[in-house]
C-alpha positions in Angstrom: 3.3 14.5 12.8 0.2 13.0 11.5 2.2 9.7 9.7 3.3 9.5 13.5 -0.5 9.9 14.7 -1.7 7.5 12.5 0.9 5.1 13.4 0.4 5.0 16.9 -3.3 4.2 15.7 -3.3 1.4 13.6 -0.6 0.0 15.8 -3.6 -0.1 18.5 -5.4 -1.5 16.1 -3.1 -4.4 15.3 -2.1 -5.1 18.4 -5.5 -5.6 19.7 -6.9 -7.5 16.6 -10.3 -7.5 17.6 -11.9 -4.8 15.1 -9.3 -6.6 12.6 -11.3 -10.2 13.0 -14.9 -8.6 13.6 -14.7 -7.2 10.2 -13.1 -10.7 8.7 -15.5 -12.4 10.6 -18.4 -10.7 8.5 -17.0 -12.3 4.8 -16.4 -15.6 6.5 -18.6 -18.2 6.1 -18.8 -20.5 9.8 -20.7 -23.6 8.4 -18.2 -24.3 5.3 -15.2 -22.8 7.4 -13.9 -20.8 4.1 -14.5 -17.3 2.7 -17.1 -18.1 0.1 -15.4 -14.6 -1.7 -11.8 -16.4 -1.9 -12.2 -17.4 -5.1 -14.4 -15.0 -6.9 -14.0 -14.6 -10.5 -14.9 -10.9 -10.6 -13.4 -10.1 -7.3 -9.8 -11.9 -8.5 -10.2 -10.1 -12.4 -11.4 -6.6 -12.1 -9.8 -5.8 -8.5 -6.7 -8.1 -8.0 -5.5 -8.0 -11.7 -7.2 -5.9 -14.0 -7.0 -2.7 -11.3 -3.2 -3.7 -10.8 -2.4 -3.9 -14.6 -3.7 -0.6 -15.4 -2.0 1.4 -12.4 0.9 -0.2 -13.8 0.3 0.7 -17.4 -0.5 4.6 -16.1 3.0 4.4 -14.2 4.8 3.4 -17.3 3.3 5.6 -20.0 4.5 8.5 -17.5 7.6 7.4 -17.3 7.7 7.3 -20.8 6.1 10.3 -21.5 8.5 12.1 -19.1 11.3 10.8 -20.5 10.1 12.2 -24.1 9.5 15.3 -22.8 12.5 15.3 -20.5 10.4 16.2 -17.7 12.2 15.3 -14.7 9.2 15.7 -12.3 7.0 13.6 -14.3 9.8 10.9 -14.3 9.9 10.8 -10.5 6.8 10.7 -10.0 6.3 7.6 -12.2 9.0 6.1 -10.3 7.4 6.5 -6.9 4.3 4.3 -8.5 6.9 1.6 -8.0 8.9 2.2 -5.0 6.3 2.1 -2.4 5.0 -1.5 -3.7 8.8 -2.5 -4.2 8.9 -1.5 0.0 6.0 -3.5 0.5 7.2 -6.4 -1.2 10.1 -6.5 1.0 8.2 -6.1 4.2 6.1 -8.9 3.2 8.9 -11.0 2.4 10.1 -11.4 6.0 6.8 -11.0 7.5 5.5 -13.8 10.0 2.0 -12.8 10.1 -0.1 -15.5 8.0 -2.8 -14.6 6.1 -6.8 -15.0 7.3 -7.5 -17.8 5.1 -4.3 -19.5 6.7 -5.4 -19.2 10.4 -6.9 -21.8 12.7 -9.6 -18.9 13.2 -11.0 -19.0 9.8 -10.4 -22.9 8.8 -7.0 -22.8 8.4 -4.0 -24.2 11.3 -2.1 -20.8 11.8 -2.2 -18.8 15.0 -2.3 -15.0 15.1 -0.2 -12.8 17.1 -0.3 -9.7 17.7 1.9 -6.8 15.4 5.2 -6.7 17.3 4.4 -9.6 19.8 6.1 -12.6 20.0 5.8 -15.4 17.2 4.2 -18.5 17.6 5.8 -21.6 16.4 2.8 -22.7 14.6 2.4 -18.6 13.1 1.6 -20.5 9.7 3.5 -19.6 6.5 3.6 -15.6 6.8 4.0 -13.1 4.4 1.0 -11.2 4.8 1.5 -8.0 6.2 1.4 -5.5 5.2 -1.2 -5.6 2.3 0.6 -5.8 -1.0 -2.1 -5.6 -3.5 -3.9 -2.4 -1.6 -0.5 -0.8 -2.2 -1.0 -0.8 -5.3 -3.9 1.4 -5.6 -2.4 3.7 -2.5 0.4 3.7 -5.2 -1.6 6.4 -7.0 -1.0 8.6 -3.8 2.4 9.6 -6.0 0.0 12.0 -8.5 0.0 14.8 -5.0 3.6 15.5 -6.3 2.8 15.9 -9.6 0.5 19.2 -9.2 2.0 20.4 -5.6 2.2 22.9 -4.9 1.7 24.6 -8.5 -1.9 23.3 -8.3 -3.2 22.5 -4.5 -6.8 21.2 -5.7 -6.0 19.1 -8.1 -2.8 17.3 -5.6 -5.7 17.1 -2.7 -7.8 15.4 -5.2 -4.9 13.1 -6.1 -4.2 12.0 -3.2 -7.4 11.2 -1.7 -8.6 9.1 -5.1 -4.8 7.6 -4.1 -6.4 6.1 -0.9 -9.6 5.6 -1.6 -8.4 3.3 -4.3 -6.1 1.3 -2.4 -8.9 1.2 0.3 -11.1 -0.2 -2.1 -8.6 -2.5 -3.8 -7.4 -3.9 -0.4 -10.8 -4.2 0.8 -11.7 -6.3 -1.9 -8.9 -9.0 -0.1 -10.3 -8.8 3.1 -13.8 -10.2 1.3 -11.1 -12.8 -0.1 -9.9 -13.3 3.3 -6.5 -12.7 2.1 -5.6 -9.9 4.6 -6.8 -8.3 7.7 -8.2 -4.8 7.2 -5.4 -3.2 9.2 -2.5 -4.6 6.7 -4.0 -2.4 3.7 -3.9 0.7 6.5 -0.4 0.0 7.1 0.3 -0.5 3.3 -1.2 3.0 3.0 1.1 4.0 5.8 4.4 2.8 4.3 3.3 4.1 0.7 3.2 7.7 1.4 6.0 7.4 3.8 8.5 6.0 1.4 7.3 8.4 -1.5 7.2 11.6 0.5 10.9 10.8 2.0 12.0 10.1 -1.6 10.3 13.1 -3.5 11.5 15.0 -0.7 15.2 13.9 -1.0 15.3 14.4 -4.7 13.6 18.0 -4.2 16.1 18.6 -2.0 19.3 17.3 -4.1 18.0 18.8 -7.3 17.6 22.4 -5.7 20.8 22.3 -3.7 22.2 21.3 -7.8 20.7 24.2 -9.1 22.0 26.3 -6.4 25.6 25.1 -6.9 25.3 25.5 -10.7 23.7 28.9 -10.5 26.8 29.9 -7.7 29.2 28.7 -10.3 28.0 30.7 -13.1 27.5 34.0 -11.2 
C-alpha cells in the first residue's frame, strides 16, 4: 500500500517537473550555462566511485562470507545488493529521458517531457531515468532482511541508513546535473520493490521446501 502511495507521488512529481527543475536550477550556473559541480573532483571520487566501490565490496564479502558459512539468508541478501541496480540498469537502458546537463534548459539541446508523456523528437540521447548511481546506495536497503524480523531495530535502522545513503549519493548527481532529483526517488522506489518481491519469493519457496521435506519425513 505505501510503494503504491509513494508511487502515485513521485509520479505527480515527474509529471509536473517543476519542483524537479527548481531544485536543478539552484546547482546551475546561468551565466556559464553549465553546472559548475559537473566535474568536481571530490564530488566524482568519494560519492560517484569511491561510495560505489565499497557497497560493492560489502555486497561481495557477504556473499562470500555466506557461502563459507553456508548461510543461505546471508547469501540472498548479498544478492539483492545487485539485483535492484541490475533492474535499474535495464530501466535506464531503454529510457528516453536525457539527463539535465543534456537539456536545452540547462545549456544543452534536449527537450524534457514529462514521465509517461509523449517523446519529443529532439528528447536528446536518454538513458537517465531512473537514477542509477543513487541505487546504489538504496542498494543497502537489502540489510532490513538480514535482521527481520529476528531483530526489528536493528532492520529499521538498516533500512533507513539504506535510503538515506542513496539520497545522499543521488543527490550528489543532481549538484552534477546528472539527474533530476525525482530519478533517485524512483531508483529508491524500484530498489525496494524488486528486493522485497524477490526476498519474498525465496521466503516463500524455501518454506513451502521445508514443509514438503518435513511432510515426507513424517
Amino acid at each position: 500500500m505505501l510503494l503504491l502511495l509513494l508511487a502515485m507521488i513521485f509520479l505527480y512529481w515527474s509529471r509536473n517537473e517543476q519542483l524537479d527543475i527548481a531544485i536543478s536550477q539552484y546547482w546551475f550556473d546561468p551565466i556559464t550555462q553549465h553546472f559548475p559541480w559537473q566535474h568536481s573532483y571530490w564530488l566524482d571520487m568519494l560519492n560517484h566511485r569511491i561510495a560505489k566501490e565499497i557497497i560493492i565490496a560489502g555486497a561481495v564479502i557477504m556473499l562470500l562470507h555466506g557461502v563459507i558459512k553456508r548461510n543461505a539468508r546471508q547469501m540472498i541478501v548479498a544478492l539483492l545488493f545487485g539485483l535492484g541496480p541490475l533492474v535499474i540498469g535495464i530501466l535506464k537502458a531503454h529510457s528516453a529521458h536525457s539527463c539535465p546537463w543534456d537539456l536545452a534548459l540547462f545549456g544543452g539541446k534536449a527537450v524534457s517531457f514529462p514521465l509517461l508523456g509523449n517523446v519529443p523528437v529532439n528528447s536528446g540521447p536518454g538513458r537517465c531515468f531512473p537514477g542509477g548511481h543513487a541505487s546504489s546506495g538504496f542498494a543497502v536497503m537489502a540489510l532490513f532482511f538480514l535482521w527481520w524480523p529476528e531483530h526489528p531495530r536493528r532492520a529499521l535502522l538498516a533500512l533507513m541508513f539504506g535510503i538515506t545513503l542513496g539520497l545522499l549519493m543521488g543527490f550528489g548527481q543532481v549538484m552534477r546535473g546528472a539527474h533530476f532529483f525525482s530519478h533517485n526517488l524512483w531508483a529508491g522506489w524500484w530498489v525496494w520493490l524488486v528486493q522485497l518481491l524477490v526476498f519474498a519469493s525465496v521466503s516463500f519457496v524455501t518454506n513451502k521446501m521445508r514443509i514438503t521435506k518435513r511432510n515426507g519425513s513424517d
